[in-house]
C-alpha positions as CSV (number, residue, x, y, z in Angstrom):
1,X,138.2,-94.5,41.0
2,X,136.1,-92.5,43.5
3,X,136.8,-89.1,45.2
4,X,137.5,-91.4,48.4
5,X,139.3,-94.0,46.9
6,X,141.7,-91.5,45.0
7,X,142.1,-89.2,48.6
8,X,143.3,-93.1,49.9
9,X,145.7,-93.8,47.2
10,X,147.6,-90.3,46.9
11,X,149.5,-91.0,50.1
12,X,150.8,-94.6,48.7
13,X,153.6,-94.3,46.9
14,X,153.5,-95.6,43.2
15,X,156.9,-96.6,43.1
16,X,159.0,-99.2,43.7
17,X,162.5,-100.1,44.0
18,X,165.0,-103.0,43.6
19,X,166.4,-104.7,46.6
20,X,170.0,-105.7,46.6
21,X,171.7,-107.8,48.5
22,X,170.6,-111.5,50.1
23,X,167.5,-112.5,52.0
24,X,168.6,-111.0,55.5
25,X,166.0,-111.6,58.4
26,X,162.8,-109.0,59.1
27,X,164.1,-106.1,61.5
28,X,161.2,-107.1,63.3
29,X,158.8,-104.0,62.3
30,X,155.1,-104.3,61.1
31,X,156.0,-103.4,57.4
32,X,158.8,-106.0,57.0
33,X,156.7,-108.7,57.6
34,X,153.2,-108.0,56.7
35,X,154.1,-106.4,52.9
36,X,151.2,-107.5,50.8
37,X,153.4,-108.0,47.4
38,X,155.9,-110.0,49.5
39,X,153.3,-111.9,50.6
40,X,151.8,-112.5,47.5
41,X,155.3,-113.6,46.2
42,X,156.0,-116.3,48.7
43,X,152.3,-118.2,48.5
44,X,152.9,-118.1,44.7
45,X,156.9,-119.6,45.2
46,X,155.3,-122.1,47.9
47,X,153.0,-123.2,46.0
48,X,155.0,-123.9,43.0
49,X,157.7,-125.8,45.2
50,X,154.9,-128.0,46.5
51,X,153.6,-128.8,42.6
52,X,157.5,-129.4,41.9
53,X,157.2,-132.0,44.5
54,X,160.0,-130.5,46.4
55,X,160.5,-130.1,50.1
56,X,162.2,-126.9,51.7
57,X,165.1,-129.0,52.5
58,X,165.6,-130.3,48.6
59,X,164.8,-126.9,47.3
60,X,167.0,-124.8,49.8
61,X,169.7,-127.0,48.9
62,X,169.1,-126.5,45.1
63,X,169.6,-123.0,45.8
64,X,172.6,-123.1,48.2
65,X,170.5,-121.7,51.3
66,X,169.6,-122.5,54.6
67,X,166.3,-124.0,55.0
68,X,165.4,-120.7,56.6
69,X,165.9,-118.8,54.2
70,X,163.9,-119.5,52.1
71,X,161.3,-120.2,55.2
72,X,161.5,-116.6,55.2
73,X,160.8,-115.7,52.1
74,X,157.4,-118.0,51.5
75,X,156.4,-116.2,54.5
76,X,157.0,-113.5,53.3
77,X,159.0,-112.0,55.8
78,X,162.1,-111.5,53.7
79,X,162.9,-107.9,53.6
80,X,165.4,-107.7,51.0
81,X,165.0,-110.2,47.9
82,X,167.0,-110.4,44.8
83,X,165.3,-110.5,41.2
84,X,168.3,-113.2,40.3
85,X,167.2,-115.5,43.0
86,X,163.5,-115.6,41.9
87,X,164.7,-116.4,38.3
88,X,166.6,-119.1,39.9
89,X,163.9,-120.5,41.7
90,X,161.6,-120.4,39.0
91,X,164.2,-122.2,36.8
92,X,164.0,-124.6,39.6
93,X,160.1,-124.8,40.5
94,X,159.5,-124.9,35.8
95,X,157.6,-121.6,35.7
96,X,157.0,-120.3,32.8
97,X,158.3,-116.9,32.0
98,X,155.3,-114.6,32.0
99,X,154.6,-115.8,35.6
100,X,158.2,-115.7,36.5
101,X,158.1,-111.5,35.2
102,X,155.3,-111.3,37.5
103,X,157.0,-113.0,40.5
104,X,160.3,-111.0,39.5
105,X,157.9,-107.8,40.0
106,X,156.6,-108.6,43.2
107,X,160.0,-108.8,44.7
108,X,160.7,-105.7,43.4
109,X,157.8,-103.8,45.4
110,X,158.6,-101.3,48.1
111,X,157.8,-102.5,51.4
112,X,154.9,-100.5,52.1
113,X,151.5,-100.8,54.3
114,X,149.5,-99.7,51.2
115,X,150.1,-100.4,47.6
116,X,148.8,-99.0,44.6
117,X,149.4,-101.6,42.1
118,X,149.5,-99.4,38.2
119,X,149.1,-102.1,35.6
120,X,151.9,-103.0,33.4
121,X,154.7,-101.1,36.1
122,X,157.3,-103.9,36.9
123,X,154.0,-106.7,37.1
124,X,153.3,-107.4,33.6
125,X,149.0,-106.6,33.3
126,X,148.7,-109.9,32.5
127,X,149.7,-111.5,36.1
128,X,146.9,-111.1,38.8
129,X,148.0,-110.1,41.6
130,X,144.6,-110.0,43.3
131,X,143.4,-113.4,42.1
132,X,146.1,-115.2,44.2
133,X,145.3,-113.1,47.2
134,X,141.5,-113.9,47.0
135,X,142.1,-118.1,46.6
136,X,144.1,-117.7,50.3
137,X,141.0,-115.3,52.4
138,X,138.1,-117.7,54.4
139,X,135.8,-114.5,54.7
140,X,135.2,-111.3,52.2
141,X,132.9,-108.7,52.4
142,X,132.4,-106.8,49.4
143,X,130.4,-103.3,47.7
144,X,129.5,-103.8,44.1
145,X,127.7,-100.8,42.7
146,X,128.1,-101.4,38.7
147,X,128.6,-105.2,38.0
148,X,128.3,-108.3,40.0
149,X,131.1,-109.6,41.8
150,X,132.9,-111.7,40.1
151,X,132.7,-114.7,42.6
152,X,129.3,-114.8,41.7
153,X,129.1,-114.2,37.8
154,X,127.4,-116.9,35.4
155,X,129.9,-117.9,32.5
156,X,127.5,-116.4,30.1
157,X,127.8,-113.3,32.2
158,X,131.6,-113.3,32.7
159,X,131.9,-114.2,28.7
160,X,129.5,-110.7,27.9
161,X,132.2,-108.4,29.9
162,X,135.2,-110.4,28.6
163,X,134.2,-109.6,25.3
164,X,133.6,-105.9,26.2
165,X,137.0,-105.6,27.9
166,X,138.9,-107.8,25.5
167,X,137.8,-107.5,21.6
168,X,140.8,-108.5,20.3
169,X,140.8,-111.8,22.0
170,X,140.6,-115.3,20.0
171,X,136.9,-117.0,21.3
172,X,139.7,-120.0,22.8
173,X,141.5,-117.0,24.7
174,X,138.2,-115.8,25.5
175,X,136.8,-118.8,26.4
176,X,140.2,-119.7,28.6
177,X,139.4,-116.1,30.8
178,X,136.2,-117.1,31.2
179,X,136.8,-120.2,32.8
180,X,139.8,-119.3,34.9
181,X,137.1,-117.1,36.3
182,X,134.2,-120.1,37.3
183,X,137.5,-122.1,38.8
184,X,137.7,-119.1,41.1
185,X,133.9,-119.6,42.5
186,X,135.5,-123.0,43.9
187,X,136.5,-120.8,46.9
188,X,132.6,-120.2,47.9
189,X,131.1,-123.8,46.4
190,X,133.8,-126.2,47.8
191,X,132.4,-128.8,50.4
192,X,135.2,-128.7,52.5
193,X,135.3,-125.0,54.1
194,X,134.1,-122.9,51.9
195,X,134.8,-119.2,52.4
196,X,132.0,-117.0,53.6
197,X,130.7,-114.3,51.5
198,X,129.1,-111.1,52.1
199,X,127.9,-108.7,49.2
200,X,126.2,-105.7,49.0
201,X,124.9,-104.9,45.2
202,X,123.4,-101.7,44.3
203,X,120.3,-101.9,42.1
204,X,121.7,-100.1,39.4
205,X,123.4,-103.6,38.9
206,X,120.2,-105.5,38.9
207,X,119.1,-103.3,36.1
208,X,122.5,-102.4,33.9
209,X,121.9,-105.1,30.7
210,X,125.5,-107.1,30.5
211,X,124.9,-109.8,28.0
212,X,121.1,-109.0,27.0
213,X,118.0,-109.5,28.8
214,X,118.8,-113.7,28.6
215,X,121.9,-113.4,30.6
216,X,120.9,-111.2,33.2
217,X,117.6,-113.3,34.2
218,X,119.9,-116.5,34.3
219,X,122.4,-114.3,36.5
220,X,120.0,-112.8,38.7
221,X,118.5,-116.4,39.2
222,X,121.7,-117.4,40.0
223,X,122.6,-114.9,42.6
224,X,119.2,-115.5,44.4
225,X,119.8,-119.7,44.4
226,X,123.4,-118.6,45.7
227,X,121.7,-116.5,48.6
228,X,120.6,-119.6,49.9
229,X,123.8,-121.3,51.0
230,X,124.9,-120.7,54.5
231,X,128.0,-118.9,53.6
232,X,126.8,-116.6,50.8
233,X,125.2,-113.2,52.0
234,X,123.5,-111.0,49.1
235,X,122.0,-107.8,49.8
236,X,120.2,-105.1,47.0
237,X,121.3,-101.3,48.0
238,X,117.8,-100.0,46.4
239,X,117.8,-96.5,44.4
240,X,115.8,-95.3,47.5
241,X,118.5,-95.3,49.9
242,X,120.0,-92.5,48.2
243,X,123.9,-92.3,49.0
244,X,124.4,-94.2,52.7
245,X,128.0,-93.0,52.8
246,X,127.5,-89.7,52.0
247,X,130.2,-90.2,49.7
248,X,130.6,-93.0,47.0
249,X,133.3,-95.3,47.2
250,X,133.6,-97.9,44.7
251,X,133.7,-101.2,44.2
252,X,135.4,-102.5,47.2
253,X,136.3,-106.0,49.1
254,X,138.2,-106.7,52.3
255,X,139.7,-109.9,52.6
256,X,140.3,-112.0,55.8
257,X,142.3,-115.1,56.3
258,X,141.2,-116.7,59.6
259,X,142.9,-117.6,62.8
260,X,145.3,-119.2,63.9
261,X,144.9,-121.5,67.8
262,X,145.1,-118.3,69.5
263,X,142.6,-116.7,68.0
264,X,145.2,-114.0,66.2
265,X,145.2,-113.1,62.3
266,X,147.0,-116.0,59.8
267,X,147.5,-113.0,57.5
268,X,146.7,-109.3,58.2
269,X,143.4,-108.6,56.5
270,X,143.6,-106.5,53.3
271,X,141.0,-103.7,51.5
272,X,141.1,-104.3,47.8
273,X,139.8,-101.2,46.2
274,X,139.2,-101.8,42.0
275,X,140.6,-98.9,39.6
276,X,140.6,-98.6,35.8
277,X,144.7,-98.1,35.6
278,X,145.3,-100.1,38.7
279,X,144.3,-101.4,42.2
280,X,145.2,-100.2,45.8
281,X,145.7,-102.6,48.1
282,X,145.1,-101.4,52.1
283,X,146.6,-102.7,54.7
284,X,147.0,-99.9,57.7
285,X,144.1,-101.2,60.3
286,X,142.6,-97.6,59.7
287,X,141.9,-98.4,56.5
288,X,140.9,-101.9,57.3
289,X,138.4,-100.6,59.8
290,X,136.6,-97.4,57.8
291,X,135.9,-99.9,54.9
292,X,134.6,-102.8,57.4
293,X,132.5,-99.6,59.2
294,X,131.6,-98.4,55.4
295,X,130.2,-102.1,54.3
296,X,128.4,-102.5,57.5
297,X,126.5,-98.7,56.8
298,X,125.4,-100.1,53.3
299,X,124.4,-103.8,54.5
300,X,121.8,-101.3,57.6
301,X,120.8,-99.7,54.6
302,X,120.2,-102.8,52.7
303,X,117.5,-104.7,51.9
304,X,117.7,-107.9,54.3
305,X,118.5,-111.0,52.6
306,X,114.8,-112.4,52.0
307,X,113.4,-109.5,50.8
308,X,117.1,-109.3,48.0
309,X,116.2,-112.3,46.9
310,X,112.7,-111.3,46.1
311,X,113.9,-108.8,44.0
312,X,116.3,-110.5,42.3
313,X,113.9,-112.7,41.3
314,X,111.2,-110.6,40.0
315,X,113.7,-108.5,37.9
316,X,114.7,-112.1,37.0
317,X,111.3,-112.3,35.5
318,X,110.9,-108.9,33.9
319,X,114.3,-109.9,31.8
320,X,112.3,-113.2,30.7
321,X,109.0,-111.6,30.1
């Protein structure tokens, strides 16, 4: 994690605590209702209900609630939640028990306005938090300065680093990560709405061999044919615009999730800011706005988007020469 990025994450508290109690209704402050883990825990329960085939009513009553109740908690506005009524509804809902430990460690989350999320600390490291976040946000802007996003990664691209990152993994589990991965670009190549993408890569990534010099000219094709679509934004940081910042950040993405008829924020936006041991998730509109500012800085400093995807594709050519 950068210098920045660690200054950001040593005022979030890494800790979290168990709620006791029922689901009582939000106080009515900012934190109760806008938690990111809590968030995360009802679109997960919602969406399970729904691929139960149950309504609120049916599965309230399953659970000896009123209907909003558990209202509440898809909406993540529950501010107290216990770990023996997630089990319940998970019995309920036929989740399996590795996703049912993650679920149970989303409840479990202080209700804070930024989370530093250590792997393997009451979320098992196998349960992505961030991947359920990402499926739910209609516009992401995002800073890539070692690997291309993963949005945007060819399979034979995404296999290289899974291999890297996993060793031990059977070629089926392997192959299984890989395309869990590709059913996540649905979000960008989808007909109907498609979210809108905007990525700034440095150069280093154009030129950092991932897979051999086969791969990277398929995936640097790939990300200039991609550059074409209306909703897909791909912009080279070159060496020669030295440090924009002044400071270097990391790989970062914030994450927007429309309107609603008013014109006001479906979900607060996020920051999602990549570590090694973890992630920090931002929520504080501060943070929210320095990273929007930051990503603006490096797209001025950026090639424009014609003159990326010239690049791309000549490096595309020196990797197949």
């Amino acid at each position: 994690m950068s210098a920045s990025s660690a200054r950001a994450s040593a005022s979030v508290s890494a800790g979290s605590e168990r709620a006791h109690g029922g689901l009582d209704r939000p106080t009515g402050t900012e934190s109760a209702s806008s938690t990111l883990p809590r968030r995360q825990l009802g679109r997960y329960l919602r969406d399970w209900r729904t691929q139960a085939g149950l309504t609120i009513a049916e599965a309230s009553r399953l659970m000896e609630w009123g209907a909003s109740t558990l209202q509440r908690l898809e909406k993540g506005q529950a501010d107290r939640i216990r770990t023996i009524d997630i089990q319940e509804l998970c019995r309920i809902y036929g989740i399996h028990d590795d996703l049912a430990d993650g679920l149970k460690g989303l409840a479990q989350q202080a209700a804070v306005k930024s989370w530093w999320h250590a792997y393997g600390d009451l979320i098992p490291e196998n349960f992505d938090v961030y991947v359920g976040l990402e499926a739910s946000a209609q516009q992401l802007r995002s800073y890539h300065p070692e690997l291309v996003l993963g949005l945007l990664q060819t399979a034979d691209y995404a296999r290289a680093l899974h291999r890297l990152g996993y060793p031990d993994d059977s070629e089926t589990e392997s192959e299984r990560r890989v395309q869990l991965r590709l059913q996540r670009q649905a979000l960008i190549t989808r007909r109907v709405s498609p979210a809108t993408v905007a990525v700034v890569l440095h150069e280093s990534v154009l030129r950092r061999v991932v897979g051999g010099a086969k791969v990277m000219a398929a995936q640097l094709r790939h990300l200039a044919d991609l550059s074409t679509s209306d909703n897909v934004s791909v912009r080279i940081l070159p060496f020669a615009a030295g440090i924009p910042l002044g400071d270097s950040t990391g790989p970062f993405t914030v994450l927007e999730f429309g309107t609603d008829g008013k014109g006001h924020p479906i979900e607060p936006p996020v920051v999602y800011v990549e570590g090694f041991t973890g992630d920090l998730y931002l929520e504080r509109p501060v943070d929210v706005r320095r990273y929007r500012l930051a990503h603006e800085s490096l797209q001025d400093a950026a090639l424009d988007t014609r003159a990326s995807r010239q690049l791309l594709r000549q490096v595309a050519k020196e990797f197949s020469a």
